[in-house]
Residue, then its C-alpha position, 0 to 999 in steps of 0.5 A: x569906659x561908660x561912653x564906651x559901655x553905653x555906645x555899645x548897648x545902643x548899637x547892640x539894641x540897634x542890631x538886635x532890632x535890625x535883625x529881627x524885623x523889616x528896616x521899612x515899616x509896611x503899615x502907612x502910619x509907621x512908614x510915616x513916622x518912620x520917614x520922619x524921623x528920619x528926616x529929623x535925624x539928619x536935620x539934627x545931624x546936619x544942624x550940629x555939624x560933623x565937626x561937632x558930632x560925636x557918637x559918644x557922649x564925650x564932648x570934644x575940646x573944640x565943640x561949640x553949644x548947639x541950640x538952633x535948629x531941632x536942638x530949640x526945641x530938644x536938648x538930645x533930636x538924634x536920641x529923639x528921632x531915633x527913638x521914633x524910628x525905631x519904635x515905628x519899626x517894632x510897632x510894625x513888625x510887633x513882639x514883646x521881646x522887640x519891645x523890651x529891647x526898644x525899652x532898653x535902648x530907651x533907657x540906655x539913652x536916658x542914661x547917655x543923655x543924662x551923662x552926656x548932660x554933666x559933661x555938657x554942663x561941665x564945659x559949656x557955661x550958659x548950659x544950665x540956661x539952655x536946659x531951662x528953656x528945652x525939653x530933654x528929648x520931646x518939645x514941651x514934655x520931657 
């Protein structure tokens, strides 16, 4: 039930932010931003496979630990390059109330990520080993 609840306040936030706002940044630099993350996203995407994807934090029984590709250098790219897409757009096409939605889905994606993490730990051994060489969701800061 919390993957589910958490799942639905991320597309719920994705939504909102959809509807209030261009899917296309206007302003250069964000269109720029926007494209990368993008492109991170399906990089993230294809690295891990559709057999391995899961949009809930739930790990399938089958899955194998991903670490090459964006996940060398983060333990979550998809949160990361979604985060970066979407804050593009609400930086160009700026409200408060965009930006307070962006920072619930930001936080709602801390808690997925650290949920998805227990699981993750849980299932694979040499997890905890992973999680000391990478970053959570930015390359040698978080």
């Amino acid at each position: 039930m919390k993957s589910l609840i958490l799942v639905l306040v991320q597309f719920v936030c994705l939504v909102i932010l959809a509807v209030t706002g261009p899917l296309i940044a206007s302003n250069s630099l964000y269109f720029l931003l926007e494209i990368v993350g993008l492109l991170g996203g399906v990089w993230a995407v294809w690295t891990m496979r559709l057999g391995n994807f899961n949009i809930v934090p739930d790990v399938p029984k089958d899955s194998n630990l991903v670490t090459e590709g964006p996940y060398k250098y983060v333990r979550h790219p998809m949160y990361s390059f979604l985060l970066l897409v979407t804050l593009a757009l609400v930086l160009d096409h700026f409200s408060k109330s965009r930006l307070f939605i962006w920072f619930i889905l930001l936080f709602d994606l801390v808690i997925k990520l650290s949920y998805e993490e227990e699981l993750l730990s849980g299932h694979f051994a040499d997890y905890s080993s992973y999680k000391k060489r990478t970053k959570r969701l930015i390359p040698f800061l978080f």
